[in-house]
VOBA-1610 file (N, C-alpha, C; in pm, whole numbers, padded with zeros to 5 digits, always signed):
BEGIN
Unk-06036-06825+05729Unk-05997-06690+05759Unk-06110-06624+05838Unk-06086-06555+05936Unk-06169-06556+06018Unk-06190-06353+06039Unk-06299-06303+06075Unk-06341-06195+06089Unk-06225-06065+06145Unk-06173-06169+06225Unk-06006-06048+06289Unk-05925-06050+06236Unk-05891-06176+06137Unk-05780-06202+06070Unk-05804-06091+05956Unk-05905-06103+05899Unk-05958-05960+05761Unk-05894-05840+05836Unk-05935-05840+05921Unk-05920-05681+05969Unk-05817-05628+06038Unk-05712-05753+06079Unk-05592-05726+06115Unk-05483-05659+05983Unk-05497-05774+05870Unk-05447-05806+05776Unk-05498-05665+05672Unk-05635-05602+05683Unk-05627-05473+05600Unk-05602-05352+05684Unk-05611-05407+05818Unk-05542-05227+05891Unk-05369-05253+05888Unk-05305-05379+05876Unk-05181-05379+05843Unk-05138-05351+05702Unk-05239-05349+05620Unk-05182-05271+05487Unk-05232-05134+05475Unk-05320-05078+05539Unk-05351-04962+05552Unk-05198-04859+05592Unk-05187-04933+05716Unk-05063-04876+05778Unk-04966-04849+05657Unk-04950-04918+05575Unk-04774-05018+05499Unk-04809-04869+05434Unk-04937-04850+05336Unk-04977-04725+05270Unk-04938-04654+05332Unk-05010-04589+05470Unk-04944-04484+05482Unk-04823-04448+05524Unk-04714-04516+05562Unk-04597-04558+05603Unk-04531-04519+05475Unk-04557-04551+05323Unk-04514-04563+05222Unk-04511-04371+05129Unk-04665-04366+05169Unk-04706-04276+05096Unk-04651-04105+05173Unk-04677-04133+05259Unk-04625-04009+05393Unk-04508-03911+05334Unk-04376-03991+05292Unk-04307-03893+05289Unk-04284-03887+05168Unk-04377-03864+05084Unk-04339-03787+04942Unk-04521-03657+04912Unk-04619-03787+05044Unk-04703-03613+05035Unk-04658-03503+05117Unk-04586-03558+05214Unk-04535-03435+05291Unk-04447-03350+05227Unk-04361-03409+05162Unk-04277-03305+05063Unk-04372-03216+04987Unk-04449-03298+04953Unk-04541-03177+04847Unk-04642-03074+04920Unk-04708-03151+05030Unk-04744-03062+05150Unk-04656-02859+05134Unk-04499-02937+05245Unk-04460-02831+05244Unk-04424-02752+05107Unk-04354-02792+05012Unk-04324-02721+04894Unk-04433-02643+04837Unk-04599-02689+04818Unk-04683-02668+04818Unk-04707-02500+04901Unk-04672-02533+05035Unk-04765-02464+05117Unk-04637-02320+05088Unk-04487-02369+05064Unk-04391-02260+05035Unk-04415-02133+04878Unk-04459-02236+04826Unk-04498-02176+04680Unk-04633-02085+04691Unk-04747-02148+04801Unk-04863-02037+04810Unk-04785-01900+04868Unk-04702-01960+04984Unk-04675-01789+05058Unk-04604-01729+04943Unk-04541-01799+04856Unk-04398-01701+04733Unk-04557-01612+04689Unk-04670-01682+04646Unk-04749-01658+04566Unk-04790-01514+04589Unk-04862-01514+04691Unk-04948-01462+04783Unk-04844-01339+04831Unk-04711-01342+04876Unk-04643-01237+04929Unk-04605-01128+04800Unk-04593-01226+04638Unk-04581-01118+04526Unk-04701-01130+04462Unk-04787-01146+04505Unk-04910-01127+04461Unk-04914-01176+04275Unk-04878-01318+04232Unk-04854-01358+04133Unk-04948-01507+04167Unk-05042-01491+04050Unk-05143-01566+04096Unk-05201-01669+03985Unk-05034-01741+03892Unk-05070-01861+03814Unk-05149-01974+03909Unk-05198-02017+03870Unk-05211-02156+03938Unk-05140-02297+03902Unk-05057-02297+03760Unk-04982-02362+03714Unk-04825-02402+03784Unk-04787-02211+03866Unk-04677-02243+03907Unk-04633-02344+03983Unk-04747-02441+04076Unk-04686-02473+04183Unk-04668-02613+04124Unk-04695-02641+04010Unk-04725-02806+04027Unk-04574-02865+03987Unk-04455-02804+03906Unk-04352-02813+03871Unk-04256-02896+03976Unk-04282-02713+04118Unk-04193-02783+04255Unk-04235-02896+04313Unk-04379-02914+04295Unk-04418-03039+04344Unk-04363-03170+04335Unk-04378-03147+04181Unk-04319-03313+04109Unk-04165-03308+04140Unk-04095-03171+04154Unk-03961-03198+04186Unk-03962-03259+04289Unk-04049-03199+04414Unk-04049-03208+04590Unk-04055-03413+04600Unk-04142-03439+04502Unk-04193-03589+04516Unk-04076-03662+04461Unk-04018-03615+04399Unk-03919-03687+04278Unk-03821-03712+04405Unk-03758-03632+04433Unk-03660-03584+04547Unk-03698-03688+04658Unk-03839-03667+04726Unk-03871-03744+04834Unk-03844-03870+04787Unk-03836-03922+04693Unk-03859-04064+04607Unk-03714-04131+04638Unk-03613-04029+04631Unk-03470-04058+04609Unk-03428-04089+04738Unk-03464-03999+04831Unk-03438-04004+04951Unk-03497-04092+05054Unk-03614-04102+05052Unk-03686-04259+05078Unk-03716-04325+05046Unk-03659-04396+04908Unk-03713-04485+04828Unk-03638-04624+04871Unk-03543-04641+04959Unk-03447-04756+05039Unk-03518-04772+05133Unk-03627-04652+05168Unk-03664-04697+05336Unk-03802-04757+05306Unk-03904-04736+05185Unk-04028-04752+05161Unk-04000-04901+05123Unk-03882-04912+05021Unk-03869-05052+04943Unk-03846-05153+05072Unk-03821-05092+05174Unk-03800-05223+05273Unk-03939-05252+05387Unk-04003-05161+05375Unk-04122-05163+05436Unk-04205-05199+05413Unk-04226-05210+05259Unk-04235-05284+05168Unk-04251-05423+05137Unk-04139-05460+05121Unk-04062-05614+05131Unk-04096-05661+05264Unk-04117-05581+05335Unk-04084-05652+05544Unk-04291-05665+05508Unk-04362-05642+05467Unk-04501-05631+05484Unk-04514-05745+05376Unk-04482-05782+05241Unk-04485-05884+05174Unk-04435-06002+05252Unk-04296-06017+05275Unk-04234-06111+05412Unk-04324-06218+05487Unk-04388-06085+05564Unk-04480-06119+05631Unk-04576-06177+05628Unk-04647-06102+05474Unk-04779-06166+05459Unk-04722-06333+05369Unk-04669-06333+05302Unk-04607-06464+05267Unk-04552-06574+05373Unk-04525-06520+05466Unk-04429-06609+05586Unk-04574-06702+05660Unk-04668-06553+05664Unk-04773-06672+05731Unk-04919-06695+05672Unk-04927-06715+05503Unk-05018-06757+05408Unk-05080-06852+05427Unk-05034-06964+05532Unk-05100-07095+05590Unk-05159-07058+05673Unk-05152-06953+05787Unk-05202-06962+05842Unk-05369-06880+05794Unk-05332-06771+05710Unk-05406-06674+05652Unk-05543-06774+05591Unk-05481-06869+05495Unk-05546-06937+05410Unk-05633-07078+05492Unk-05594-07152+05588Unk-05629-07251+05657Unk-05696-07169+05763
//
Protein backbone atom coordinates (compact mmCIF):
# COMPACT_ATOMS: atom_id res chain seq x y z
CA UNK A 1 0.00 0.00 0.00
CA UNK A 2 1.59 2.79 -1.08
CA UNK A 3 1.69 6.67 0.14
CA UNK A 4 -1.30 7.83 -2.52
CA UNK A 5 -3.16 4.90 -2.08
CA UNK A 6 -3.51 6.08 2.06
CA UNK A 7 -4.49 9.26 0.97
CA UNK A 8 -6.72 8.58 -1.79
CA UNK A 9 -8.53 5.96 0.25
CA UNK A 10 -8.90 8.52 3.53
CA UNK A 11 -9.93 11.65 1.44
CA UNK A 12 -12.49 9.11 -0.12
CA UNK A 13 -13.91 8.43 3.24
CA UNK A 14 -13.62 11.83 4.35
CA UNK A 15 -15.87 12.74 1.47
CA UNK A 16 -18.49 9.44 2.21
CA UNK A 17 -18.63 11.49 5.91
CA UNK A 18 -19.40 14.38 4.71
CA UNK A 19 -21.73 13.29 1.99
CA UNK A 20 -23.45 11.31 4.87
CA UNK A 21 -23.38 13.73 7.64
CA UNK A 22 -24.44 17.07 5.58
CA UNK A 23 -27.96 16.68 5.49
CA UNK A 24 -29.07 16.11 8.91
CA UNK A 25 -26.45 19.06 10.18
CA UNK A 26 -27.99 21.22 7.83
CA UNK A 27 -31.39 20.55 9.09
CA UNK A 28 -30.25 21.44 12.44
CA UNK A 29 -28.19 24.35 11.05
CA UNK A 30 -31.39 25.91 9.77
CA UNK A 31 -33.97 24.88 12.52
CA UNK A 32 -31.31 26.03 14.84
CA UNK A 33 -30.70 29.33 13.25
CA UNK A 34 -35.03 29.61 13.01
CA UNK A 35 -35.42 29.04 16.76
CA UNK A 36 -32.54 31.85 17.60
CA UNK A 37 -34.58 34.51 15.46
CA UNK A 38 -38.21 33.01 17.34
CA UNK A 39 -35.82 33.65 20.37
CA UNK A 40 -34.39 36.84 19.96
CA UNK A 41 -37.60 38.52 18.12
CA UNK A 42 -39.72 37.55 21.66
CA UNK A 43 -37.03 38.14 23.57
CA UNK A 44 -37.38 34.56 25.43
CA UNK A 45 -34.09 33.47 26.32
CA UNK A 46 -34.19 29.50 27.52
CA UNK A 47 -31.36 27.97 26.15
CA UNK A 48 -33.02 24.56 26.47
CA UNK A 49 -35.66 25.54 23.90
CA UNK A 50 -33.84 24.85 20.87
CA UNK A 51 -32.47 21.45 21.35
CA UNK A 52 -36.06 19.61 21.09
CA UNK A 53 -36.53 21.12 17.24
CA UNK A 54 -33.24 20.01 16.64
CA UNK A 55 -33.53 16.35 17.39
CA UNK A 56 -36.91 16.63 15.58
CA UNK A 57 -35.02 18.60 12.47
CA UNK A 58 -32.32 15.47 12.54
CA UNK A 59 -34.89 12.77 13.12
CA UNK A 60 -36.85 14.09 10.05
CA UNK A 61 -33.57 14.64 8.00
CA UNK A 62 -32.89 10.88 8.90
CA UNK A 63 -36.25 9.81 7.27
CA UNK A 64 -35.85 11.71 4.37
CA UNK A 65 -32.27 10.83 3.55
CA UNK A 66 -31.71 7.88 5.10
CA UNK A 67 -32.26 5.76 1.36
CA UNK A 68 -29.86 8.21 -0.09
CA UNK A 69 -26.96 8.03 2.77
CA UNK A 70 -27.60 4.05 3.04
CA UNK A 71 -26.57 3.87 -0.59
CA UNK A 72 -23.63 6.05 -0.44
CA UNK A 73 -22.84 4.15 1.95
CA UNK A 74 -22.99 0.70 0.52
CA UNK A 75 -21.54 2.28 -3.02
CA UNK A 76 -18.21 3.40 -0.69
CA UNK A 77 -18.07 -0.17 1.11
CA UNK A 78 -18.60 -1.76 -2.68
CA UNK A 79 -15.87 -0.13 -3.54
CA UNK A 80 -13.55 -0.44 -0.96
CA UNK A 81 -14.24 -4.32 -0.95
CA UNK A 82 -14.29 -4.63 -4.87
CA UNK A 83 -10.68 -3.52 -4.86
CA UNK A 84 -9.06 -4.97 -1.32
CA UNK A 85 -6.40 -6.78 -3.57
CA UNK A 86 -5.42 -4.24 -4.89
CA UNK A 87 -5.44 -2.05 -1.52
CA UNK A 88 -3.73 -4.95 0.32
CA UNK A 89 -0.99 -6.27 -2.40
Amino acid sequence: MTEGTVIHLGREALVTVLLVAGPMIGFSLAVGLLVSILQAATQIQEQTLSFIPKIVAVFVAGLIFGPWMLRVLIDFAMNLFANINQLVG
